[in-house]
LUMDRENMAR-80516 format. One line per 3 residues: number of its first residue (from 1); for each residue x, y, z of C-alpha. Coordinates in steps of 0.25 Angstrom, whole numbers. Layout:
NUM = X,Y,Z  ...
This chain:
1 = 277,436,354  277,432,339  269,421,332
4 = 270,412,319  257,407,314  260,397,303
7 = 251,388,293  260,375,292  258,366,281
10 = 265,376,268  276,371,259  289,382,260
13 = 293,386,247  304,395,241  317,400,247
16 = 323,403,259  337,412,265  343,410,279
19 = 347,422,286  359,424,293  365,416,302
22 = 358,419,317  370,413,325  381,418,317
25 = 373,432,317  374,432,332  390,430,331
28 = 394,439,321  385,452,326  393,451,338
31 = 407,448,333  404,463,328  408,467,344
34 = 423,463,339  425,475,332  423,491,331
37 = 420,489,315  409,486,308  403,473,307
40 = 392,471,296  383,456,297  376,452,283
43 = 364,442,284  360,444,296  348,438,300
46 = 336,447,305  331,440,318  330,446,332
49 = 341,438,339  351,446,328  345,457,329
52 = 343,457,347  358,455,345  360,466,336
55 = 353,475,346  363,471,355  376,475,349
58 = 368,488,347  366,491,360  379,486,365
61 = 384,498,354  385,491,342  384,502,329
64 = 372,492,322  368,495,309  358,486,302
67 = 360,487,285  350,478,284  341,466,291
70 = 352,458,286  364,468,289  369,474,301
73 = 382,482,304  388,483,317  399,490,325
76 = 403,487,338  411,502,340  408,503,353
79 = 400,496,365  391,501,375  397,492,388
82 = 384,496,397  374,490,388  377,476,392
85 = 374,481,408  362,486,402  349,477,403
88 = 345,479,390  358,469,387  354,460,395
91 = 340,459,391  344,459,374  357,450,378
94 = 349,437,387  339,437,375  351,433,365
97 = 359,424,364  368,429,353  373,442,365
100 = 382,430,370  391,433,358  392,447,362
103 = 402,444,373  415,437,365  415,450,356
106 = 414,461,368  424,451,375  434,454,364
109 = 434,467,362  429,476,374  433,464,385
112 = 420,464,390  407,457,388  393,453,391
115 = 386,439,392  373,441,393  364,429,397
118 = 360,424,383  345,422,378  343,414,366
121 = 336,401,363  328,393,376  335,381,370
124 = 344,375,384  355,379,391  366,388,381
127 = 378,389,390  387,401,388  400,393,394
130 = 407,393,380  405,409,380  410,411,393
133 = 421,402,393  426,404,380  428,418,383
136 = 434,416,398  444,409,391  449,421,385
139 = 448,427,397  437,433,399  429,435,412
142 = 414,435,416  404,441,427  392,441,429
145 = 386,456,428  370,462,423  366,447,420
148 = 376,445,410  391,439,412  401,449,409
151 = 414,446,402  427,454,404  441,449,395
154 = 454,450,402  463,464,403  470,462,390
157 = 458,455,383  453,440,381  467,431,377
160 = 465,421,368  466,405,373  461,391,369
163 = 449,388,373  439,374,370  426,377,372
166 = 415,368,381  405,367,369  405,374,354
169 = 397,384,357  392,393,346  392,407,353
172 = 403,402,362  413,400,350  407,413,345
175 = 408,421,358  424,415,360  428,419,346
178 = 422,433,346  429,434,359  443,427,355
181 = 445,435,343  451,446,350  457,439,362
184 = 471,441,363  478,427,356  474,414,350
187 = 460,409,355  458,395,351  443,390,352
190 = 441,375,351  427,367,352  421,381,345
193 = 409,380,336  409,381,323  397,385,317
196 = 396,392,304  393,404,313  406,401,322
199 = 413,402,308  406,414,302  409,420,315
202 = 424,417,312  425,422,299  418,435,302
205 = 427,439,314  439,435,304  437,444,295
208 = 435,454,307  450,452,308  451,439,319
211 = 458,427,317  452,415,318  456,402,314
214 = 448,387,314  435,392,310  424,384,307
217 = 432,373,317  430,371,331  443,377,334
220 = 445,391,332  458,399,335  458,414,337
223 = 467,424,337  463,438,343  465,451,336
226 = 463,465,341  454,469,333  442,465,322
229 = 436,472,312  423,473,305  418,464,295
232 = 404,460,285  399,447,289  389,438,283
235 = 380,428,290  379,415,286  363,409,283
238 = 359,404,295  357,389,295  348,388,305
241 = 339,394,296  343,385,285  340,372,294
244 = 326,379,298  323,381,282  327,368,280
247 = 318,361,291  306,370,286  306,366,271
250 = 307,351,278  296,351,286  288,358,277
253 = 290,352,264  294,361,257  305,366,246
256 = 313,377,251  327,382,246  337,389,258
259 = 344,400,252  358,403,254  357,394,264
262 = 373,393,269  375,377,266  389,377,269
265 = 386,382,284  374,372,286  382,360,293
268 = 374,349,296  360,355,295  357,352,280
271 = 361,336,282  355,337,295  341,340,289
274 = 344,331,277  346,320,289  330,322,290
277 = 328,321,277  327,335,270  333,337,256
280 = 340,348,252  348,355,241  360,363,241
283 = 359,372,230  370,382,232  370,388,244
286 = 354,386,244  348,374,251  335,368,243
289 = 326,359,251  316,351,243  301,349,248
292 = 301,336,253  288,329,260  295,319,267
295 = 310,319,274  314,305,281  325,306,293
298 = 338,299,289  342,291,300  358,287,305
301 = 365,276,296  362,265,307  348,268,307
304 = 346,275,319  338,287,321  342,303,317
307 = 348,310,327  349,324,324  358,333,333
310 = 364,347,337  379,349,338  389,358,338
313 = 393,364,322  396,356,314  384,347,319
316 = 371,352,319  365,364,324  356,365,336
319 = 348,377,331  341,366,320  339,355,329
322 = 325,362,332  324,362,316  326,348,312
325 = 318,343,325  306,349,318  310,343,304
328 = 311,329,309  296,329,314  292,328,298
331 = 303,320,296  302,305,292  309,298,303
334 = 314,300,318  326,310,322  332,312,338
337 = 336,326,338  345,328,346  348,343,353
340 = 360,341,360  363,357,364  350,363,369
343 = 341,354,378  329,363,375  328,366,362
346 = 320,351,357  310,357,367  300,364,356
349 = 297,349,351  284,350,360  278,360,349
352 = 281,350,338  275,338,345  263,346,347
355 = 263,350,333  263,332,330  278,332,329
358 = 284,317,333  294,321,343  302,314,357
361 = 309,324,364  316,314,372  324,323,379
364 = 328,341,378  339,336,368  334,325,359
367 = 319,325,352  316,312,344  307,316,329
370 = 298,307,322  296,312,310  282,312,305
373 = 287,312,290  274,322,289  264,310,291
376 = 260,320,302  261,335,299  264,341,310
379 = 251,353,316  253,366,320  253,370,334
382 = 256,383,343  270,383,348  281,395,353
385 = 295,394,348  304,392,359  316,394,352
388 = 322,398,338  324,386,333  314,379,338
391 = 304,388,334  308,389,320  306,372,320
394 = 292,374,327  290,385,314  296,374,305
397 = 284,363,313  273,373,309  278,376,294
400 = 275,361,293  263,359,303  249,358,299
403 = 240,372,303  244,384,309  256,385,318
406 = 260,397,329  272,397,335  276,410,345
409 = 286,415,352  292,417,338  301,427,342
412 = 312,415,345  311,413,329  314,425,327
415 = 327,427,334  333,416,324  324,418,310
418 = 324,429,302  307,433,297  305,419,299
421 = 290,420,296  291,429,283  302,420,276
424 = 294,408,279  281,415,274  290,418,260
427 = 291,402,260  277,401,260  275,397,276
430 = 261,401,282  266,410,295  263,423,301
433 = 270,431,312  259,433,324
């Protein structure tokens, strides 16, 4: 296993660029199994969960062609059906989440598909309800078969139907449209997500041919065509990145421009962060944080205590709670965060409070912060990343801490962040890969 050393303690200077989105990524690579033409992915981000999926779609029979790190072109001619009883599916699958979102598109088009059990982040219970549901609704059936479920449509295909799913699940939604596009008649979709990468989704399988209206609501109506085509399709930054720029040029007091940072996709997650304090800058499409040595939590207009939150788009995503967690600990003032979808993902804060972080875990959902306003700089410890967010907050802790810092298991950062350690090192961060 991998290692970062890091020598806390530096300013971060200069500039930055997201990559592509990681969530919208996993969608759109496999909206490519919709049609027998090309599809080419721009701004693709170079990180192992891509590319582990990527891999897939090639074995399952999917012409691959990588232009670049940041281009790939792919066509899903024809499919190898035995791969998926193979164990070298099942093995690459269960690491992934993302091979969930391979079943709505095989569904559609060849009538059959595979559901592996999905890998992923250790982060609580992910139920696959929505998935299974949402597609039986339009007909389909599943069995159990070679430790995965199979999924059959219907002699005459999947039919279209209205449907109000159980929670607004983000590969759900995703999985139910890839499927829907093709189903014979008007699927309506109400309680679906509509994240930026729901909507990009949308739009890229619109100018595949489907036709989709509502997008970038909750309720989505579908009707099915016989056939897509191929299209190009850009990747928005990924804000998860943007967030985790934001909270490192916090914490560690520095100045620090976002490049092309894709504001108008950003939600709540720059107020959010402004809610701790943090200034910032739109310039353009750039975002320009200041150094600042001090932030102070704002709290509610009665005077009550900051509570931060997850929610479904448009509230604020769950993959920064980790994030502003860490950022509150220098904060001047006390914020609950509140993680209402995972109950395991607060679970890392042990490492911070080893590392002289003020933190109540008061239960797997909430954690209460009291800022230390840098009165107390936090000191390096060793610790292993559990997940990708939460080790990218724990790197963001030893960026600001006092000595040298090593975390392993890195691995899990790497599945979500792009050369992590060599962009950081162009900012001036003291790190090294073990």
């Amino acid at each position: 296993m991998g290692k970062f050393k890091i020598v806390g303690g530096n300013k971060l200077h200069g500039s930055i660029e997201p990559q592509g989105a990681k969530n919208e990524a996993m969608q759109v690579l496999c909206a490519c199994l919709l049609t027998e033409e090309k599809v080419t992915i721009t701004n693709l981000p170079n990180i192992s969960d891509i590319n582990n999926l990527i891999d897939i779609l090639g074995d399952m029979g999917v012409i691959v062609n990588r232009v670049t790190s940041d281009i790939v072109e792919l066509q899903a001619k024809d499919i190898d059906f035995s791969y998926f009883e193979s164990e070298k599916f099942t093995e690459k699958a269960t690491r992934l989440r993302g091979s969930v979102m391979i079943l709505g598109p095989m569904l559609a088009r060849f009538g059959k598909g595979y559901l592996p059990k999905p890998g992923g982040d250790k982060i609580g219970r992910r139920r696959l309800d929505t998935h299974i549901i949402g597609l039986q609704n339009l007909g389909a059936s599943f069995e159990e078969a070679n430790k995965c479920q199979v999924a059959t449509a219907p002699a005459g295909g999947l039919k279209g139907t209205y449907m109000l799913l159980n929670e607004a699940s983000v590969t759900g939604t995703a999985n139910i449209i890839m499927a829907a596009v093709m189903a014979q008649g008007e699927t309506t979709i109400f309680n679906a997500a509509c994240e930026p990468y729901i909507v990009q989704l949308c739009r890229m399988l619109v100018s595949m041919g489907a036709e989709i209206s509502g997008i970038g609501s909750n309720l989505l109506i579908i009707k099915g065509v016989s056939k897509l085509n191929g299209t190009t399709h850009r990747l928005l930054a990924d804000m998860i990145e943007v967030g985790s720029f934001i909270g490192m040029a916090a914490m560690t007091g520095s100045e620090l421009t976002i490049k092309n940072a894709g504001i108008k996709d950003l939600g709540l997650i720059p107020d959010t962060f402004r809610r701790l304090g943090i200034k910032m800058e739109f310039i353009g499409d750039d975002i320009y944080i200041p150094a600042q040595e001090h932030y102070e939590v704002e709290n509610f207009m009665d005077g009550s205590i900051l509570t931060i939150a997850d929610a479904p788009w448009p509230g604020f995503t769950p993959d920064l709670i980790s994030i502003i967690l860490v950022v509150a600990t220098q904060a001047k003032g006390t914020v609950l965060i509140h993680q209402k979808m995972f109950e395991s993902r607060l679970f890392f804060v042990d490492k911070l409070i080893d590392m002289g972080a003020q933190i109540i875990l008061c239960d797997p959902h909430r954690a209460t912060v009291i800022g230390l306003d840098r009165a107390q700089q936090l000191h390096a410890v060793k610790m292993a990343s559990p997940d990708i967010r939460a080790g990218v907050a724990l790197l963001i802790a030893a960026l600001s801490a006092k000595g040298t810092s090593i975390i392993e298991n890195i691995e899990q950062i790497d599945r979500g962040y792009q050369n992590i350690d060599g962009r950081l090192r162009a900012l001036g961060v003291d790190i090294e890969r073990l």
